[in-house]
N, C-alpha and C positions, 0 to 999 in steps of 0.2 A: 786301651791306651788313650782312648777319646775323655774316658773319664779318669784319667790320671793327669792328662793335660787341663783339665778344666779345675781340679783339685789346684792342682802348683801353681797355675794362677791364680788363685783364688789365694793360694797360703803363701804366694809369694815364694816358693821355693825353687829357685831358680838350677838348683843343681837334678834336682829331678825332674823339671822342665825339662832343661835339654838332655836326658837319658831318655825322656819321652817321646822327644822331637827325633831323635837319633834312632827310637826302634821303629816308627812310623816311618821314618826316611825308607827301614830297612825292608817293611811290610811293603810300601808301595813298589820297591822295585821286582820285588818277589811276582810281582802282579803286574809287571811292566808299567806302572803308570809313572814316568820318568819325571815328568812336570811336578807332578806331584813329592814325587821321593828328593828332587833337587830343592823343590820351598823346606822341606821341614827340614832337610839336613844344612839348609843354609840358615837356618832359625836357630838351630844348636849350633852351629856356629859363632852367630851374632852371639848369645849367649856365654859362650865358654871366651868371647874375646872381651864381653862388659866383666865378666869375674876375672879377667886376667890368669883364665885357667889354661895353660898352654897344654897341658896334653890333652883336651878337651877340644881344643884348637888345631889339635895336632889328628886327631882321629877325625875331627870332622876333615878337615881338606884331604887324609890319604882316604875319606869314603868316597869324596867328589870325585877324585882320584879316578876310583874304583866306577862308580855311575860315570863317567867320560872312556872309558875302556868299554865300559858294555854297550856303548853306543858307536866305535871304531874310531872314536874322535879320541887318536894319540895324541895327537898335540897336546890338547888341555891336559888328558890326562896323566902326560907329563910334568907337565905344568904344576901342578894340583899335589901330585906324588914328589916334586921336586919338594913345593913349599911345605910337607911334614917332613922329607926328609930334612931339611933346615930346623926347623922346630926341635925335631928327635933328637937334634945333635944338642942342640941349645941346654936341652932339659935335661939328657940324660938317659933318655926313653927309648934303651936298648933293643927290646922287644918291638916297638912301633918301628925303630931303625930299619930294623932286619926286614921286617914286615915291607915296608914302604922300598928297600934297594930289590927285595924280592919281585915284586909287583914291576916295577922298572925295568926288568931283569925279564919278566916274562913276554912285556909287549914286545924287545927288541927280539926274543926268541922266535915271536909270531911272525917279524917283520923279518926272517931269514939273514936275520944278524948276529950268528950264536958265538964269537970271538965276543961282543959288547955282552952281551947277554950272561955272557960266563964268569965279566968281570965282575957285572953285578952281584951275579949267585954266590961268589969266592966270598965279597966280603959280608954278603948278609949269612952266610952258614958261619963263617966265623965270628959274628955279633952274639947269633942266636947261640953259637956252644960255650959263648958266654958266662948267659944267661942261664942255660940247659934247659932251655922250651923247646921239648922236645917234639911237639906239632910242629914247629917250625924246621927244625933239623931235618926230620924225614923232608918235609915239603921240599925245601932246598935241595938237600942228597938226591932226590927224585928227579928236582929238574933239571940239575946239573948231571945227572948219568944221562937224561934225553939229551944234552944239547951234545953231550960225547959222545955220542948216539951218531948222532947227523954229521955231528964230525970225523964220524969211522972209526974212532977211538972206542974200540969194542970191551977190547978186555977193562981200561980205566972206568967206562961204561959200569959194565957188570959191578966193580967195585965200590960205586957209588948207590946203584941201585939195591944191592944187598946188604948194605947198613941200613939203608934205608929202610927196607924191611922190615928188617930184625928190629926196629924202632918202632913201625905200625905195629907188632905182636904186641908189645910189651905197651902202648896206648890204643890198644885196641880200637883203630882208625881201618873197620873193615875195607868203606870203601878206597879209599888210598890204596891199602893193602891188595887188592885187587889188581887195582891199575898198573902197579910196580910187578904183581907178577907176569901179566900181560907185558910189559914193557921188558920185561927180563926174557920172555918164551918169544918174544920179534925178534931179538939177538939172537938166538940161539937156533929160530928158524930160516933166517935170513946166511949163517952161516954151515946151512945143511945139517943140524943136529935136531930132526923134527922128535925123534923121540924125548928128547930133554924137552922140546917145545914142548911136545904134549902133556908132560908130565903139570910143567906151572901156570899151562893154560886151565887145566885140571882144577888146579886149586882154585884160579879166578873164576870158574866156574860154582864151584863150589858157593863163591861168598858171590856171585853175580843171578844166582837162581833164590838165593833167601833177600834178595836188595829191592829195592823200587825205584833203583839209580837206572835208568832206560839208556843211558849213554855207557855205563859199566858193562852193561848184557850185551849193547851193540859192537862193542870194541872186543868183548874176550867171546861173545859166539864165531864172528869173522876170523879173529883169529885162528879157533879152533878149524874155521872153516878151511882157511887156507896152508897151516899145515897137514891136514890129513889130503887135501890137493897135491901137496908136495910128495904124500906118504903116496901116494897113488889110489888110496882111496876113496872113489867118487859120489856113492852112494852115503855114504858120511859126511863126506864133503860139501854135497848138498843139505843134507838137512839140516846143520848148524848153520848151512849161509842162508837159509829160507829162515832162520828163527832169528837169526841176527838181523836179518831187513825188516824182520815187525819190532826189532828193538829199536832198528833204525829210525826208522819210521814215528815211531812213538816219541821219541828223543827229540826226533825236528833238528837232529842238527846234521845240516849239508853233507859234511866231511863223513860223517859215519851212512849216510843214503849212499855219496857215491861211492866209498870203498866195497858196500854191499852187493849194491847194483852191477858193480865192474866185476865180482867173483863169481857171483849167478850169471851174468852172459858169458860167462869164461866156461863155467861146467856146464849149461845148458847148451851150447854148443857143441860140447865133447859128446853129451848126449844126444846130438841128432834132435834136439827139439826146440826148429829155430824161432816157430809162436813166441816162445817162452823167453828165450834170446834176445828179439829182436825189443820186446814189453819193458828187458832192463836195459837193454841199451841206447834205449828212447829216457828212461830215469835216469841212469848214466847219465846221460848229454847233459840233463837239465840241473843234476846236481855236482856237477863240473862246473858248468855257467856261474852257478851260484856259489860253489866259492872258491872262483876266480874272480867275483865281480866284487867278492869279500875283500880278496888279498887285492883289487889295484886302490879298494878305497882305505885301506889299510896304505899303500905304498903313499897316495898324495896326501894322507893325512901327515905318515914319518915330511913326507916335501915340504908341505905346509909347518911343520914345527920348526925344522930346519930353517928354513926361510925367515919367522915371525921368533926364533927362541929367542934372540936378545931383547926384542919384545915384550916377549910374555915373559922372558925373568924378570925383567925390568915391574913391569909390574907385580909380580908375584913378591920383589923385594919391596916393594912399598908397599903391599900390604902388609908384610911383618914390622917393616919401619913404623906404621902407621900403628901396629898393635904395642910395638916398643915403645914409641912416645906418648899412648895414650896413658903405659904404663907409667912414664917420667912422673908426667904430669900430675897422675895420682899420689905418686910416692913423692914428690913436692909439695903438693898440697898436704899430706900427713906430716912432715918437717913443718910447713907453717903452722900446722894446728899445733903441734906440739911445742911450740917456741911461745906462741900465746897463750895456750896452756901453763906453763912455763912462768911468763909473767903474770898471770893471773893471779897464780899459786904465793909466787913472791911477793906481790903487794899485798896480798892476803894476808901473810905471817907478819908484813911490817906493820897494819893496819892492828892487828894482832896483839903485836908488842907495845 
């Protein structure tokens, strides 16, 4: 990408400049180096707003978007997801639409707002059936059966999650596919049918043992763990919840350490072996702390946007103003050229005659 960048400078090619700038954005964040990822995607930015390329413009601010979410700063990256969805309407750019009310739709789900959350999902799945982007469709279907989920709305749930499905077969989106059948075998174990449970945790197993998705294996070995806890099967029970804690682990993400950690001292207790017990209920503690310390910096980030949104619309509208009248100003200036053009032409032929 270094020498692809050095290339389109050099030839002046400014459209593959910022496609280059844009996968460097994408590289650095893969790598956490966020400073980084935010220069080069604000350099394709600048770019896609000197060509007057608004859906270049429009993918750059839902990526900023996207880098302001991974960093728990909702505000911006509401902000940021506001100003493509603005663009997306402008242009026409159904697919970025859907994309961008999605993402919108997912922080409010985090921030245990799933009524707003839901409004989002409603109209980006109907953008995307539009279109028939079908990556998108499941994605939606997916996350609107979780937020009916939470809302106890079991069976609408199931209805949402097994289209959804049936949508990852047919685009073969293993690991999704996984997630939705885990998400489909929690219903079904939560409502005392562990047999069914067992049966789609099965299959997430299936595609979570050929994956090198570490948060796939963490989520559908736990699972397995704690329906066969249900089934009264302890010795089972444990050895999925001991192989889901090194997926945990592996993963690094909080929420899959503590749901791990809290099932092992759960059976390690039944078993009379409080060592064992006591080693996860000391991980327990710590990865509670940690994401709880998650969701309050989540809650005053929502306070903070709350507070600042007429703010930050306010600005976020002048920088489109700002990209609208650069464009006037262009497409004014090609009217003047062309009117001297124009008479140039004309005294020419009288000159001519």
């Amino acid at each position: 990408i270094n020498k692809a960048i050095v290339i389109a400078k050099r030839t002046n090619d400014k459209m593959r400049l910022s496609l280059s700038y844009t996968i460097m954005a994408v590289l650095c964040r893969f790598e956490s180096k966020m400073d980084s990822s935010f220069y080069y995607i604000e350099q394709a930015l600048q770019i896609g707003k000197e060509m007057r390329d608004k859906n270049r413009v429009t993918s750059s601010y839902s990526a900023i978007g996207e880098m302001y979410r991974m960093q728990n700063d909702d505000a911006h990256a509401l902000v940021y997801y506001d100003s493509a969805r603005i663009l997306a309407m402008q242009i026409g750019n159904k697919n970025q639409l859907a994309y961008t009310l999605g993402s919108m739709g997912s922080i409010y789900r985090v921030q245990n707002q799933p009524e707003r959350a839901l409004t989002y999902y409603l109209v980006a799945l109907s953008i995307c059936r539009e279109v028939n982007n079908k990556t998108l469709i499941s994605t939606n279907l997916s996350t609107i059966g979780d937020v009916y989920r939470r809302l106890n709305k079991l069976d609408t749930a199931l209805i949402y999650l097994n289209e959804a499905l049936e949508i990852t077969k047919t685009t073969k989106d293993g690991n999704r596919q996984g997630f939705i059948y885990v998400a489909i075998a929690d219903i079904y174990r939560d409502s005392g049918q562990y047999e069914k449970s067992l049966n789609y945790l099965h299959f997430a197993d299936s595609i979570a043992s050929t994956s090198s998705y570490e948060n796939l294996k963490a989520i559908t070995w736990i699972g397995i763990a704690r329906t066969y806890l249900g089934m009264g099967n302890i010795s089972e029970s444990t050895r999925y919840g001991e192989m889901g804690m090194q997926a945990a682990d592996a993963s690094q993400m909080p929420t899959n350490i503590q749901d791990a950690s809290e099932h092992l001292y759960d059976v390690y207790k039944m078993q009379g072996n409080p060592d064992k017990a006591l080693e996860m209920y000391v991980k327990y503690i710590a990865a509670r702390d940690s994401v709880e310390n998650e969701a309050q910096v989540k809650k005053f980030a929502q306070v903070e946007y709350e507070a600042r949104e007429s703010e930050l619309k306010a600005k976020s509208a002048e920088q489109l103003a700002a990209v609208s009248a650069q464009e006037a100003r262009k497409e004014e200036e090609l009217k003047r050229n062309k009117i001297v053009l124009l008479i140039v032409a004309g005294a020419f032929i009288l000159l001519v005659v």
